[in-house]
C-alpha positions in Angstrom: 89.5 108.8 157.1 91.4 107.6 154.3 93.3 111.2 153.6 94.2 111.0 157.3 95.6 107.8 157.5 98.5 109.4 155.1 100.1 111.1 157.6 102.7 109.6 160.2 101.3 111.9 162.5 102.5 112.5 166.0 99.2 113.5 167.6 95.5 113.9 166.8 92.9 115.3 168.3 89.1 117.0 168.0 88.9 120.5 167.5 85.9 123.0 166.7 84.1 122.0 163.7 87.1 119.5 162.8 86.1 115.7 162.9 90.0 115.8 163.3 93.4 117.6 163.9 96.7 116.3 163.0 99.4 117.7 164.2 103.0 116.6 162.7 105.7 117.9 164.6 105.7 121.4 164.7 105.3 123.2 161.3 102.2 121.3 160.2 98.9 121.3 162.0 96.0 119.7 159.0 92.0 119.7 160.1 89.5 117.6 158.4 86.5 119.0 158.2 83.0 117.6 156.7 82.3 120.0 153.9 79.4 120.4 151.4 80.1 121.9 148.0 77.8 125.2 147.2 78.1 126.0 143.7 76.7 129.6 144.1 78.0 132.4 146.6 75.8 132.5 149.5 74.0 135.7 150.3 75.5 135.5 153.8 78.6 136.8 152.8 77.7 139.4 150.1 80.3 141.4 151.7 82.9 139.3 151.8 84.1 140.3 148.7 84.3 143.9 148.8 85.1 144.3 152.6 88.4 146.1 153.2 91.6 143.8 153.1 95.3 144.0 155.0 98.2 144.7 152.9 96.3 143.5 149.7 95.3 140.0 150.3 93.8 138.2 149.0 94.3 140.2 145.7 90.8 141.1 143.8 92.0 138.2 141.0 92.2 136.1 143.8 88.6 137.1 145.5 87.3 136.8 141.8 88.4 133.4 141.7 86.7 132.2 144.9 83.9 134.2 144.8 83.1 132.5 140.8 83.7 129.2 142.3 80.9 128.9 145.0 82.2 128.0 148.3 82.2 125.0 151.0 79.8 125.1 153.7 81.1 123.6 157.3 79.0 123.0 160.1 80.3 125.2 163.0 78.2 126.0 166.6 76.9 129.1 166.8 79.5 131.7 168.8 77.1 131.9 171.6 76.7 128.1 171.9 80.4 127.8 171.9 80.9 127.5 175.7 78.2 124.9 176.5 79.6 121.3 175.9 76.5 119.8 174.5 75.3 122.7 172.4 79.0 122.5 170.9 78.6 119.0 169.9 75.2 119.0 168.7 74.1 122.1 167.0 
């Protein structure tokens, strides 16, 4: 919790797949997340790339970038386990 300990922050708290939120005042709101490199795009989201995008963004230099980069992979409950407290926790 080293990156954590950085910040003066007012509160903190759990949230989702976060091991921790910090909230500093009320502009700044930080999660910290376990995360495990991938160094190749994931078949999952083969259409991420090409799937329609709001007012441009992220431009396709942009998608290029991320997409040639692999990705992080974050442990998240599945959306219909979302509801149930234990299933939450320890999916």
């Amino acid at each position: 919790m080293y990156f954590a300990n950085q910040f003066d922050a007012n509160s903190t708290e759990m949230h989702g797949p976060a091991i921790l939120t910090i909230q500093k005042g009320s502009m700044l709101s930080l999660d910290v997340v376990r995360c495990v490199r991938c160094l190749v795009w994931p078949p999952q989201a083969a259409d991420w790339p090409i799937r329609y995008r709001n007012y441009g963004w992220p431009d396709p230099a942009t998608v290029d970038h991320v997409v040639s980069n692999g990705c992080g992979v974050v442990s998240v409950a599945h959306r219909r386990c979302r509801q149930h407290d234990w299933t939450d926790e320890y999916q």
